[in-house]
C-alpha positions in Angstrom: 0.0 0.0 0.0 3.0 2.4 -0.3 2.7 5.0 -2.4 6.3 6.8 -4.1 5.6 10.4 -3.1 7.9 13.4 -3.6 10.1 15.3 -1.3 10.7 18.1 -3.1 7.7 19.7 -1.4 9.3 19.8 2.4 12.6 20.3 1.0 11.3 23.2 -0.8 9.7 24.6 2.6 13.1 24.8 3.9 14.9 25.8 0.8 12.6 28.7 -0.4 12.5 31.3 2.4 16.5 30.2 3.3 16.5 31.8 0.0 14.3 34.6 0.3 16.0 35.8 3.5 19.4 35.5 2.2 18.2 37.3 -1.4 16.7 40.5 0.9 20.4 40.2 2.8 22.1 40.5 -0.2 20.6 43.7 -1.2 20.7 46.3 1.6 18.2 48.4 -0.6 15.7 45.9 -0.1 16.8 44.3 3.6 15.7 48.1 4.3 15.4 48.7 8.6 11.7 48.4 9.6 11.8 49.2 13.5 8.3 49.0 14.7 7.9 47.7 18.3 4.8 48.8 18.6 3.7 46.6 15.7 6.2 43.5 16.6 4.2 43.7 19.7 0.9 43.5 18.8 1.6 41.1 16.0 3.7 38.7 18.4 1.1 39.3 21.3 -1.8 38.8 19.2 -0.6 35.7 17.1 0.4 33.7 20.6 -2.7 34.5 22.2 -4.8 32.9 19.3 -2.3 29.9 19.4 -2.6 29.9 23.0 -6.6 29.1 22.0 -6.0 26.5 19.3 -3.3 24.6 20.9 -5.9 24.2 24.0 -8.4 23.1 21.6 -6.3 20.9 20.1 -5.0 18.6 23.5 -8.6 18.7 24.6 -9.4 16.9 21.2 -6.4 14.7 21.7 -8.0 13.7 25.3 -11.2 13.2 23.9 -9.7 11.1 20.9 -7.2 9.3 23.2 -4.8 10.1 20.9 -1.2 10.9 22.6 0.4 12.5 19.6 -2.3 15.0 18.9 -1.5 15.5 22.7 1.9 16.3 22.0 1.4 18.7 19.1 -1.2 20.7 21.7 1.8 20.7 24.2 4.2 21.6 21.1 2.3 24.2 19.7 1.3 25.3 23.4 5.3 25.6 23.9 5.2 28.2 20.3 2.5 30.3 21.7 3.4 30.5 25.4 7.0 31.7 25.0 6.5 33.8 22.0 4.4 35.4 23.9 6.6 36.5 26.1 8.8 37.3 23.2 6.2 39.8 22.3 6.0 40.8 25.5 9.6 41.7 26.1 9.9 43.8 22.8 12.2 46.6 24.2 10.7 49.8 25.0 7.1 48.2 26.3 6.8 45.6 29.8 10.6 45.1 30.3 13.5 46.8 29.1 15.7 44.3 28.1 17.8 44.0 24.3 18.3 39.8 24.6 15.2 38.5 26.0 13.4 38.8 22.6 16.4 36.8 21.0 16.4 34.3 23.5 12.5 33.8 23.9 12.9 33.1 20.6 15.1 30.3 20.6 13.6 28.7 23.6 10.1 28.9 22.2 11.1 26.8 18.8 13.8 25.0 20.6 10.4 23.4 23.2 8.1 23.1 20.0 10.8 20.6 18.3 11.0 18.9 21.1 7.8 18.2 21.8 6.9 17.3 18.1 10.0 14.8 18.3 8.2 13.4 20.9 5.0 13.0 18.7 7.0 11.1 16.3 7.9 8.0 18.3 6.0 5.0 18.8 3.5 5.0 21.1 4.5 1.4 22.5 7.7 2.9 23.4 8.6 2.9 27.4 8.4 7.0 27.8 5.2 7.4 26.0 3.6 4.8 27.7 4.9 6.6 31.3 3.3 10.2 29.7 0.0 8.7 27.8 -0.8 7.1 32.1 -0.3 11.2 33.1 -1.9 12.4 29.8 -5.1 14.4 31.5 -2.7 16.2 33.5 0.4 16.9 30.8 -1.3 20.3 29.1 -2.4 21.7 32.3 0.8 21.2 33.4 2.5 22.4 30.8 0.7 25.4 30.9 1.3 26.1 34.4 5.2 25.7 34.2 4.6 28.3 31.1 2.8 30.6 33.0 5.6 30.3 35.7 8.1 30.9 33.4 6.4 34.2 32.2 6.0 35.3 36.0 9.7 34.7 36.4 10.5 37.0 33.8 8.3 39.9 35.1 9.7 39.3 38.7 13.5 38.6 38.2 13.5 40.2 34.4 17.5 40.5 35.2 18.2 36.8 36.5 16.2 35.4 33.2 18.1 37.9 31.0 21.2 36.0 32.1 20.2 32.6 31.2 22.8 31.7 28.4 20.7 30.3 25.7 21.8 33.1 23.2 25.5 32.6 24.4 27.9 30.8 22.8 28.4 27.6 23.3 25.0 27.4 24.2 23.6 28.9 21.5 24.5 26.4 19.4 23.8 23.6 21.6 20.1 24.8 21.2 20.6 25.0 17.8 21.8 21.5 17.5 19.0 20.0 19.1 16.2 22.2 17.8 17.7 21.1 14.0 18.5 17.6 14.9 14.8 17.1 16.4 13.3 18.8 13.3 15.2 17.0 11.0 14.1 13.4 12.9 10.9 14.6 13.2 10.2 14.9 9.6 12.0 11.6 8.5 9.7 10.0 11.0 6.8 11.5 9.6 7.5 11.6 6.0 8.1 7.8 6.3 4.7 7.3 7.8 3.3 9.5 5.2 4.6 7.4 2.4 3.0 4.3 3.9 -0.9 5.7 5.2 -0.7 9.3 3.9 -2.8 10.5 6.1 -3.1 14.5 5.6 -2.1 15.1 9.2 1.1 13.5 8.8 1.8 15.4 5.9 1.3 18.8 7.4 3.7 17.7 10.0 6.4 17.5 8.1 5.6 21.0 6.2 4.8 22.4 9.4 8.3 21.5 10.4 10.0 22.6 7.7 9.0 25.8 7.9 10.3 25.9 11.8 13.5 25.0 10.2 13.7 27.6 8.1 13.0 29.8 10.9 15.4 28.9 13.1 18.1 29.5 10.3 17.1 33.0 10.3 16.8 33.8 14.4 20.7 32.7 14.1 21.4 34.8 11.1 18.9 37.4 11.0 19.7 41.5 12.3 16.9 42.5 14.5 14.6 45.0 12.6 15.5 44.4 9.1 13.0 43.0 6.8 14.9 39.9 6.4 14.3 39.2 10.1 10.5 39.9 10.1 10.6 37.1 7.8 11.0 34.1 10.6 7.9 35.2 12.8 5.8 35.1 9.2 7.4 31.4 9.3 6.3 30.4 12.7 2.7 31.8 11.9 2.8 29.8 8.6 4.1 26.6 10.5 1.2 26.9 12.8 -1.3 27.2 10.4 -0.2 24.4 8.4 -0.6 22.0 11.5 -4.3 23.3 11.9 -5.7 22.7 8.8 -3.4 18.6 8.8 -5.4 18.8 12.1 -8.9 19.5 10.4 -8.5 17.3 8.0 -7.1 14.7 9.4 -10.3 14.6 12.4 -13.2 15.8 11.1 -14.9 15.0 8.0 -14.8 17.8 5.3 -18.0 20.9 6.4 -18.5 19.6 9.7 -16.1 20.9 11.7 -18.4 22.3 14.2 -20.5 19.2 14.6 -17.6 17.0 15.2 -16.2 18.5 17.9 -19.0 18.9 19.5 -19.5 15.0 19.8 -16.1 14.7 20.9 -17.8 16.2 24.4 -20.9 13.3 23.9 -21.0 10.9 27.1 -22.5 8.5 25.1 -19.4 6.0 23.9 -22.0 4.9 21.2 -22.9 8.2 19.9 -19.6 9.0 20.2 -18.3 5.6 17.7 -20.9 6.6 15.2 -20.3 9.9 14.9 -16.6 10.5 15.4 -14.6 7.8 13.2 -12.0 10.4 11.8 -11.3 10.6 8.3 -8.4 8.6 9.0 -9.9 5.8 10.6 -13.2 5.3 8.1 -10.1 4.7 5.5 -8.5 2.2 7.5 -11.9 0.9 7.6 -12.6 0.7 4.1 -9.3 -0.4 3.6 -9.7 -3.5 5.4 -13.1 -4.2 4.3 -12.7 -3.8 0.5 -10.4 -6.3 0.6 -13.3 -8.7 1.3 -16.9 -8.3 0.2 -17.7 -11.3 3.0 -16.5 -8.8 6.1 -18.5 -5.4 5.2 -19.6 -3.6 8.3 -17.9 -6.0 10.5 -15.5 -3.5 12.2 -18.3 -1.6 13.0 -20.3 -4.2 14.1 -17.7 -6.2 16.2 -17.0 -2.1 18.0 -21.0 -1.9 18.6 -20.9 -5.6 20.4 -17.9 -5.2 22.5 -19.4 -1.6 23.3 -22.5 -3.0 24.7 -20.7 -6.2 26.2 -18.4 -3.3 27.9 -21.3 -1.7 28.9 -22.7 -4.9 30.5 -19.6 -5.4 32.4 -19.8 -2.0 34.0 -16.6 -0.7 32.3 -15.5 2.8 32.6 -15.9 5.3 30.0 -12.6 5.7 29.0 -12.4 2.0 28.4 -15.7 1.8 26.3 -13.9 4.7 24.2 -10.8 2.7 23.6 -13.0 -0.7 23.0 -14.8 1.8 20.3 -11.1 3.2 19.0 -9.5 -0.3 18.7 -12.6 -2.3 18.1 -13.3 -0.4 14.6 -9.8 -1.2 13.3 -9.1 -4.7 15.1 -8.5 -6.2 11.5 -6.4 -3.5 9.9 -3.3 -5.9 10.3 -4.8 -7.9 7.0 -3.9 -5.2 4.6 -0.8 -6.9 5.0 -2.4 -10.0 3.8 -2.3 -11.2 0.0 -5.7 -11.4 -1.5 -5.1 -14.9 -2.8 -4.5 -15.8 1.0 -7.4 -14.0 2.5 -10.3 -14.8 0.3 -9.3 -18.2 -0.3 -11.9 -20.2 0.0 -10.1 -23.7 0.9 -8.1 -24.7 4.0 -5.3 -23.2 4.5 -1.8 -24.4 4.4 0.3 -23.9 7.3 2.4 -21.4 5.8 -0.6 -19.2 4.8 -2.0 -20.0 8.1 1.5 -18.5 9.8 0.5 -15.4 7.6 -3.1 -14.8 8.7 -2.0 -15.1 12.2 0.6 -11.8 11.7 -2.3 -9.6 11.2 -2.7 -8.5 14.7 1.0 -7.3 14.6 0.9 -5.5 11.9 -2.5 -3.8 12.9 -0.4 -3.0 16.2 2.4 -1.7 14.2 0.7 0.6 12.0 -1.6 1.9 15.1 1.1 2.5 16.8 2.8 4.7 14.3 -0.9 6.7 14.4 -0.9 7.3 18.0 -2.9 4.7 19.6 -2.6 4.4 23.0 -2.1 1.4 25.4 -5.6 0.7 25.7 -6.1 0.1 22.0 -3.4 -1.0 20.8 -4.3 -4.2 23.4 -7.2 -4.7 21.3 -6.0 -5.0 18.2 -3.0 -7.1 19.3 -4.6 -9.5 21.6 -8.3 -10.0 20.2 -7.5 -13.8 18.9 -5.6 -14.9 22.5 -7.8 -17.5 24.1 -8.5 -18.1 27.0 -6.5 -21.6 27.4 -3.6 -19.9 25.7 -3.4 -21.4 22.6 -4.4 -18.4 20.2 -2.2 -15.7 18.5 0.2 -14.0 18.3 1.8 -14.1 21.9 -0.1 -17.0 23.4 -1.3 -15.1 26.2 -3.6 -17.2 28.6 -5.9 -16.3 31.1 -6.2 -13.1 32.7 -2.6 -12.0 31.2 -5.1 -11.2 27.9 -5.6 -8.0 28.5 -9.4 -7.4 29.4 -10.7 -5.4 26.4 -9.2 -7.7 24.1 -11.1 -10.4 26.2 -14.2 -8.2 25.9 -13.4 -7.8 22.0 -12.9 -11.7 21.3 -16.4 -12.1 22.1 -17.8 -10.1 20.0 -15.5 -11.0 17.2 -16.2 -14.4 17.3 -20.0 -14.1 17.4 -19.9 -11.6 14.3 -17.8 -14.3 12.7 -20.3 -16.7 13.0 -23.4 -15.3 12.2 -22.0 -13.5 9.2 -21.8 -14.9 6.1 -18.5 -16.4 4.3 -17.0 -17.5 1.4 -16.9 -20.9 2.4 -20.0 -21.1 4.8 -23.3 -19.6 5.3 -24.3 -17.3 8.7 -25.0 -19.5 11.5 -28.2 -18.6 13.7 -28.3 -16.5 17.1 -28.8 -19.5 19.1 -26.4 -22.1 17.2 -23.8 -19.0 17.4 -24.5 -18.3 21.1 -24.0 -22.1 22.1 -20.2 -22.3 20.6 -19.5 -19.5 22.4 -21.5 -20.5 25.9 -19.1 -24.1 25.0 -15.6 -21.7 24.7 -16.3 -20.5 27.9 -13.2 -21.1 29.7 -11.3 -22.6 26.9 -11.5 -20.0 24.0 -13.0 -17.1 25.8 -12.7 -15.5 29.3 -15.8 -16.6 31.5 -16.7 -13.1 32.9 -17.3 -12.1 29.8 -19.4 -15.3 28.2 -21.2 -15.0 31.2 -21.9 -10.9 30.8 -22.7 -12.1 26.9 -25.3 -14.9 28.1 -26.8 -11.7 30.2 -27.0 -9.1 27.2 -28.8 -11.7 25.5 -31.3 -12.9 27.5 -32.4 -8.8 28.6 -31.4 -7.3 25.3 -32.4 -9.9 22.1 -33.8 -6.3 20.3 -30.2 -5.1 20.5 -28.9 -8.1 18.5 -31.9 -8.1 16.1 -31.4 -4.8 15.0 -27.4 -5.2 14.6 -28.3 -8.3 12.5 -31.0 -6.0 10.3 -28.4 -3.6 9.5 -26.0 -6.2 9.0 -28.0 -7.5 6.2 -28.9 -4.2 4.8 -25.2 -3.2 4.8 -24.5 -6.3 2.4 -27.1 -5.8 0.1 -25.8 -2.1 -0.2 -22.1 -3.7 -0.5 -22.8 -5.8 -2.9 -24.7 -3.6 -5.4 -21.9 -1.4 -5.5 -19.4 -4.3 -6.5 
């Protein structure tokens, strides 16, 4: 599913206003002296206090999506608003009268944004992100706390943060260093990803980047007050912007914007599946589904049954939303599957057997990559474990299956069987129930076939409707073939 794309885009970002601002230094008629701190203010103040806004937004959607890298990007972009504002704020001649804080907000506002977006690029399996996605509530508030301290620092001891040495050499470059080697690693990370899924958001990443790179080329180089200087804050506006709309795109379907968010705030975890499968997730989904006219709607469905099954089992809401997140892509491992080996309609050899039973890595290591947490990512892994510990891929047993992926077997396995295949036809409600019922203790946890014997006997409306739709969904399916 890889797709060739070009680079010449982000290397152009970088390229383009390197060479604008050296073209304006070049000529000293054009690099003319614009000294307006009245304007640098209002600009500065004005531009950070809107990203201040957006970056908010944006980690509140990341909790609500239980996403840790759109986290990351709020804490990132928090880190560009927060200290450029009080790059604004020190412009000589207005709060404080200082000539290097400027400068040296500057650097430590970019320098904190790479760093963070660095962040955003690794794995979300890996042992730091895990420690940070347990403490993810609290990271943006925070954050914005130890910002706000750092601003009330600067207005109290305005000499003792005048004399941090992040504009002096050697330190200067050691910022430097960093802030280029994290951009640079940041957009290899993210161009790779981009070349595999390209998702939009990832793609704006790396632009966004770019553009920071540029910038921080021309705080080292630039003359405060010339036009070529002016230049790097028009950068970091740009860079921001950039992310936003990756970020729109990426989240909420195209002209709904405003109805999207607002059921990112629904308690209801079904209202909530329905409603808010992201752009990029409805084409995993269709992904995995075209690949097989047999399994349309069964994401969805197999997300609605563990939902309820959740829901029966008095789990929280947070782990309804990740049973919902990871239930809806559980399969997307079998892209990775050939056609001949996944339609095949006889038994299957041991070797293409070894295959099929890959697909819940892969699904883990492309989730990953998208910023899955923990909670998810145990769903998609673990949802063909059993119980006895003779499933795949880890041969987990017992209560070392992880309990949403127990949750999630269940209803897998009951969609399974009373859907349709290519080398069977849909068993019944009852002749389904009964296999499971027998797996109890053997395939499946027994909480959870007991919880499922429950749902049944007070809920049979639930499954007849789910069955209805079911149906219609083929019908629809298979017309469009």
């Amino acid at each position: 599913m890889q797709v060739q794309r070009s680079i010449m885009g982000p290397i152009l970002a970088v390229v383009l206003p390197i060479a604008l601002f050296e073209w304006f230094r070049s000529d000293q008629a054009a690099d003319m002296t614009l000294k307006a701190p009245q304007g640098h203010f209002i600009f500065v103040t004005l531009v950070a206090a809107l990203a201040t806004v957006v970056a908010v937004a944006v980690g509140i959607t990341g909790q609500r999506l239980r996403n840790i890298k759109v986290g990351f990007m709020s804490l990132a972009y928090m880190s560009l608003a927060g200290v450029f504002l009080l790059h604004g704020l020190t412009t000589p001649g207005f709060v404080i009268h200082s000539g290097n804080m400027p400068a040296m907000f500057a650097q430590l506002s970019i320098l904190l944004t790479s760093l963070w977006l660095c962040l955003s690029s690794v794995s979300s399996d890996y042992w730091l992100i895990r420690r940070l996605s347990e403490w993810r509530q609290w990271l943006l508030p925070a954050w914005v706390l130890l910002l706000a301290l750092l601003g009330a620092y600067t207005f109290w001891m305005p000499h003792e943060m005048g004399m941090l040495p992040i504009n002096s050499n050697p330190y200067k470059w050691v910022a430097v260093g960093i802030t280029c080697t994290a951009c640079l690693w940041t957009m290899y990370r993210y161009w790779q990803s981009y070349q595999h899924a390209g998702f939009p958001l990832q793609r704006a990443i790396v632009y966004s980047v770019s553009l920071i790179l540029a910038a921080q080329y021309i705080i080292v180089e630039g003359t405060s007050w010339h036009l070529s200087w002016w230049l790097y804050h028009l950068l970091l506006l740009g860079s921001m912007l950039v992310m936003l709309v990756g970020l729109i795109r990426q989240y909420f379907s195209r002209g709904s914007f405003s109805s999207s968010l607002r059921v990112l705030f629904q308690s209801d975890p079904r209202a909530w599946l329905e409603a808010c499968k992201t752009p990029s997730v409805k084409a995993l989904i269709m992904a995995t589904e075209a690949r097989d006219a047999y399994t349309a709607g069964h994401n969805n469905r197999v997300a609605l049954y563990a939902l309820r099954l959740g829901e029966e089992m008095k789990l929280t809401k947070d782990e309804l939303r990740a049973i919902a997140q990871g239930g809806v892509v559980h399969d997307v491992g079998k892209l990775k599957v050939p056609d001949a080996i996944l339609n095949k309609a006889g038994k299957l050899t041991q070797e293409e057997r070894l295959i099929i039973e890959r697909h819940p890595i892969s699904g883990y290591d492309m989730c990953k990559q998208l910023g899955f947490l923990g909670d998810e990512l145990s769903v998609i892994r673990s949802h063909h474990e059993k119980w006895d510990g003779t499933g795949y891929p880890d041969r987990l047993s017992g209560e070392t299956i992880p309990l949403l992926a127990r949750v999630t077997a269940v209803a897998d396995v009951y969609d399974a069987l009373t859907s349709s295949r290519s080398y069977r036809q849909a068993m019944s409600h009852e002749e389904a129930m009964a296999i499971i019922v027998e797996g109890s203790g053997v395939h499946f946890c027994p909480a959870c076939v007991k919880a499922w014997q429950r749902l049944a006997a007070v809920d049979a409306e639930f499954f007849a409707e789910i069955a209805a739709s079911s149906r219609s969904l083929r019908l629809v399916h298979r017309a469009v073939q």
